[in-house]
C-alpha positions in Angstrom: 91.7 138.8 77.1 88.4 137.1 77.5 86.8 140.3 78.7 88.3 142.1 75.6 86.4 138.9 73.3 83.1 139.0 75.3 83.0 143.5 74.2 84.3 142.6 70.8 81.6 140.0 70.1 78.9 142.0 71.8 80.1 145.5 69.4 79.8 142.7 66.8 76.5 141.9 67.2 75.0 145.0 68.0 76.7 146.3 64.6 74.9 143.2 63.2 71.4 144.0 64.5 71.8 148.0 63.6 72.8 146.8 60.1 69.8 144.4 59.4 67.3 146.9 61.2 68.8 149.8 58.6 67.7 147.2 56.1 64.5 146.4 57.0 63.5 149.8 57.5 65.0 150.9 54.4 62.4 147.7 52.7 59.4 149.3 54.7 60.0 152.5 53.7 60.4 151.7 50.0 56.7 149.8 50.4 55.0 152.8 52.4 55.5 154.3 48.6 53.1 152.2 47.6 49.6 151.4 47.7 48.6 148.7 50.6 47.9 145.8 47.9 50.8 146.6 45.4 53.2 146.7 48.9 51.6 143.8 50.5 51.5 141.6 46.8 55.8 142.5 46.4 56.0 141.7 49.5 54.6 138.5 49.2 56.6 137.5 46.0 59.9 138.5 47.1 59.4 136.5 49.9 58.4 133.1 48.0 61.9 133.6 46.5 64.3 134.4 49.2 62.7 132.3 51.9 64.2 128.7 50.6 67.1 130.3 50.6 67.6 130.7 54.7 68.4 128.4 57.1 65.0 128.4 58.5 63.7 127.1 55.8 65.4 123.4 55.9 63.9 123.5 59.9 60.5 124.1 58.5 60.6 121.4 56.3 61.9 118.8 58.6 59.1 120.3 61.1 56.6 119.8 58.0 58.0 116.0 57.5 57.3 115.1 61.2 53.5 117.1 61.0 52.8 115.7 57.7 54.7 112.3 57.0 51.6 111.6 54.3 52.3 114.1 52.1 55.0 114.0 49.3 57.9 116.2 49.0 56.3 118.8 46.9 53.1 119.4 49.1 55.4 120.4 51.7 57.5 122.1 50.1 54.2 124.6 48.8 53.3 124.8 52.7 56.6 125.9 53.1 56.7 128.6 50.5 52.8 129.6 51.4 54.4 130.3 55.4 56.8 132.6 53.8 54.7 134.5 52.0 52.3 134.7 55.2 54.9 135.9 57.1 55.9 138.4 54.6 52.5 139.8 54.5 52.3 140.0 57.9 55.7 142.1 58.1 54.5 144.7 55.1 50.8 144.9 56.6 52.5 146.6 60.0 52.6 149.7 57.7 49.0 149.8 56.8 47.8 148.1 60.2 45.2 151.2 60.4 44.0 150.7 56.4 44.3 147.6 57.0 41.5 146.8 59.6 38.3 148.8 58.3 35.7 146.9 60.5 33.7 149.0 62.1 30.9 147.2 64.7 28.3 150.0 63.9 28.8 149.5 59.8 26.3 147.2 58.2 28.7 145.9 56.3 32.1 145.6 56.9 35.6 146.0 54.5 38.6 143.9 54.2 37.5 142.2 58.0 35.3 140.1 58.7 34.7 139.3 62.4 32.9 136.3 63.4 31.7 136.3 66.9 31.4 140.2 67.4 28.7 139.3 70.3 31.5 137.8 72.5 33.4 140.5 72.1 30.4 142.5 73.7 30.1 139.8 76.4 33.8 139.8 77.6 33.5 143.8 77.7 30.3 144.1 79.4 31.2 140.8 82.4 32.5 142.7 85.2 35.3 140.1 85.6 38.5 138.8 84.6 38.8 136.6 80.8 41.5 135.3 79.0 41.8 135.5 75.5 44.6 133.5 73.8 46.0 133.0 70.0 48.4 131.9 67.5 50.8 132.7 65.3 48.2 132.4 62.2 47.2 134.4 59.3 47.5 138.0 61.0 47.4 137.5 65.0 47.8 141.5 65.3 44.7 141.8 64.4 43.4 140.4 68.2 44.1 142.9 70.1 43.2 145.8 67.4 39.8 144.6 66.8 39.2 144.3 70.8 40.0 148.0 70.4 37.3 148.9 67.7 34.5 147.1 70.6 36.1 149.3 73.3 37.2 145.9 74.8 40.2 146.8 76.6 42.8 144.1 76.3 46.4 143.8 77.8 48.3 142.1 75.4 51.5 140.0 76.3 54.0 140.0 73.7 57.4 138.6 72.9 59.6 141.0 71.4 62.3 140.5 68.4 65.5 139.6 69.1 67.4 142.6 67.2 66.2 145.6 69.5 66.0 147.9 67.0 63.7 146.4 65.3 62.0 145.5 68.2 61.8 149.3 69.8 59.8 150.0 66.0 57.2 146.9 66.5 56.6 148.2 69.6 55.7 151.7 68.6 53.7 150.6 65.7 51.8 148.1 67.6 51.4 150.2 71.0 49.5 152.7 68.4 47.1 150.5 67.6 46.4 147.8 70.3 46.7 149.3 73.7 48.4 148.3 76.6 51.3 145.6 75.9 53.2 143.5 78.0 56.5 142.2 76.9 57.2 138.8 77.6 60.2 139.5 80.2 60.9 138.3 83.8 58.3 139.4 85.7 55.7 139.2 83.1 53.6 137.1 85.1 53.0 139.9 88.1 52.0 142.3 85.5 49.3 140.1 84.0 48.2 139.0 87.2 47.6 142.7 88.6 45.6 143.1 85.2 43.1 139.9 86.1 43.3 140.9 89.8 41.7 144.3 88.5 38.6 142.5 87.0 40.6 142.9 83.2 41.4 141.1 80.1 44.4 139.7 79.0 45.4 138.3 75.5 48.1 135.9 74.9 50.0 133.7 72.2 50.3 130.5 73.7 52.0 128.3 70.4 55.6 129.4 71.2 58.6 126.9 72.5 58.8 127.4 76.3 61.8 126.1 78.1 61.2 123.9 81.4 57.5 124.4 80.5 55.0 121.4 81.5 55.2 118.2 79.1 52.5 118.2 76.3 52.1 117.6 72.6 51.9 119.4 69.4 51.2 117.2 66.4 51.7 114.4 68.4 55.2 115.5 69.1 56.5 115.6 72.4 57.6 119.4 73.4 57.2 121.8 76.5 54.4 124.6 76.6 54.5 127.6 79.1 51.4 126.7 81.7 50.9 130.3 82.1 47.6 130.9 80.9 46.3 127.5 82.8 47.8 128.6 85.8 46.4 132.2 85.6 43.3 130.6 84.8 42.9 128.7 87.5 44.3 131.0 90.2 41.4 133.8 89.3 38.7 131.0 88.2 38.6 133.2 84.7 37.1 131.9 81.2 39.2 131.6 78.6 38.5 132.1 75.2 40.4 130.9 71.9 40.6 133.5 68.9 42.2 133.3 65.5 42.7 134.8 62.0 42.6 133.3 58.7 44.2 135.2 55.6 42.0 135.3 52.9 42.6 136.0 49.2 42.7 139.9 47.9 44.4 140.7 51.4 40.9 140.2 53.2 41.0 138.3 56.5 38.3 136.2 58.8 39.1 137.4 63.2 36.9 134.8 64.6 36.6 134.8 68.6 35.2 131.5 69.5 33.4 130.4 72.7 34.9 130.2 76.2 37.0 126.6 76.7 35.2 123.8 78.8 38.2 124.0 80.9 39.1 119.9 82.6 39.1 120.3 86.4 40.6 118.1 89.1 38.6 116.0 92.0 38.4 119.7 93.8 37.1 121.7 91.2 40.1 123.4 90.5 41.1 123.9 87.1 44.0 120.8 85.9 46.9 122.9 84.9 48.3 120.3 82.5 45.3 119.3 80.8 44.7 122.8 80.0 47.9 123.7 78.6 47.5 120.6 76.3 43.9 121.5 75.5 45.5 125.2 74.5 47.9 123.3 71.9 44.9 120.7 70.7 43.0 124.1 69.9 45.8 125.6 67.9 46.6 122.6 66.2 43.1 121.9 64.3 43.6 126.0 63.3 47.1 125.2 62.0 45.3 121.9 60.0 43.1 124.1 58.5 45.3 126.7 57.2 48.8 125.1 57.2 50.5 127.6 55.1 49.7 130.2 57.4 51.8 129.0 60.4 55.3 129.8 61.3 56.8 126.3 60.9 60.6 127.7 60.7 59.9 128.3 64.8 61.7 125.4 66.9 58.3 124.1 68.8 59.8 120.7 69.4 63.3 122.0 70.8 64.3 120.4 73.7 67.6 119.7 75.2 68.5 116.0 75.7 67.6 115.2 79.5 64.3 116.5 78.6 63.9 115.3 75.4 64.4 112.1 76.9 61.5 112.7 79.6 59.2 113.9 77.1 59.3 111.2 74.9 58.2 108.8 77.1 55.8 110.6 78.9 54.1 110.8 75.0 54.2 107.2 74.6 52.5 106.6 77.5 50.1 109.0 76.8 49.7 107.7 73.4 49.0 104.2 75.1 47.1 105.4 77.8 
């Protein structure tokens, strides 16, 4: 009988994710028939009006309360709506990903991207040695990987894909187009990036997600757990690490900046600190998400931790905090 539940609710869910993947494709293919602004604008509205309407909007709110406890109801509530529209925009602008990134490093002058820090792009490509590039979940991330492309930087990007497969076998195919060699974030990941920076290459990474069992750090002075992957990597091929984000602009422009390498904190022996890092990583993304609230995912459920940890982290914080 309980075998007979278990293929029940797995033909249940599978019928779940094929039916929200037919819709979603059927939205994307009603806004390929029109042109990128019009799409990406509709997008953007319909969006601001079904967002409060999910689930994930009362978590993004209560995350926004704990981030923001100065701000009044309503100021939050805008961050909130600005996040879904982000995120909208983000989903329509997979359609016109190649319209959408014009920069070209010869052109004098470039069209709706404008990429500060084009001469570290040069540098990474040109070092014959491993870097680290890493990111957040701001304005359009994709854009990372794509504009290491247009410098002939080549870049192994580690991603995590959706949860419904369908949907993720169609990001996958749209952004493998695009942006090169991609890693999904799966068992074994770790191998895969390791043989890359072994090989003298570049990886890229999105380092802002919630990572069980991960090392204890802090994310607007929150307590929560943060994969020490990229520390770890760092410090095991003595590799720079460099910190790169996007900022949407308005009239669907957007700013990639790639800024310069971490001063990584080392131990007594020189090594590099594993936790320190990881916490510098969050401290990084943090003063982007400050500048540009609205265009962070704050539905995601950073501070999740299960209560044996939770308890842990806590008052490892306050210690910090009094430290």
């Amino acid at each position: 009988m309980k075998r007979l539940l278990y293929r029940v609710s797995r033909w249940l869910r599978k019928a779940e994710y094929w039916l929200i993947a037919r819709a979603t494709m059927s939205m994307l293919w009603l806004l390929r028939k029109l042109p990128p602004d019009k799409a990406m604008d509709f997008a953007a509205s319909v969006a601001r009006r079904l967002g409060p309407l999910s689930a994930r909007h009362k978590i993004a709110l209560d995350n926004l309360s704990h981030a923001y406890p100065e701000l009044d109801e309503n100021a939050r509530r805008k961050i909130a709506l600005d996040m879904w529209e982000n995120m909208a925009r983000l989903g329509a602008e997979y359609i016109f990903l190649e319209q959408i990134f014009d920069f070209d490093p010869h052109a004098a002058k470039s069209g709706r991207v404008e990429v500060v820090g084009a001469e570290r792009f040069l540098r990474i490509r040109d070092e014959k040695r491993p870097h680290i590039l890493f990111t957040g979940h701001l304005g359009n991330f994709e854009l990372l990987p794509v504009a290491a492309a247009a410098f002939d930087l080549d870049l192994a990007v580690m991603f995590r894909p959706p949860n419904n497969p369908y949907i993720a076998d169609y990001v996958f195919s749209t952004r493998r187009s695009a942006m090169g060699r991609m890693l999904a974030s799966a068992p074994g990941v770790a191998f895969a990036l390791s043989r890359v920076l072994e090989a003298g290459g570049n990886i890229g990474v999105l380092v802002d997600q919630k990572f069980n069992g991960g090392v204890p750090t802090t994310f607007f002075d929150r307590p929560c757990e943060t994969s020490p992957l990229v520390a770890r990597l760092a410090r095991h091929f003595d590799c720079d690490i460099y910190p790169a984000h996007c900022i949407r602009l308005p009239g669907n422009r957007f700013r990639l900046e790639l800024h310069e390498k971490l001063d990584l904190p080392r131990g007594s022996s020189g090594a590099i600190d594993v936790q320190r890092t990881t916490q510098l990583l969050n401290d990084v993304v943090e003063g982007w998400v400050r500048e540009t609230p609205g265009q962070w995912m704050w539905f995601h459920k950073r501070w999740e931790m299960n209560g044996r940890r939770r308890k842990r982290r806590k008052a490892w914080a306050t210690a910090r905090k009094s430290s």
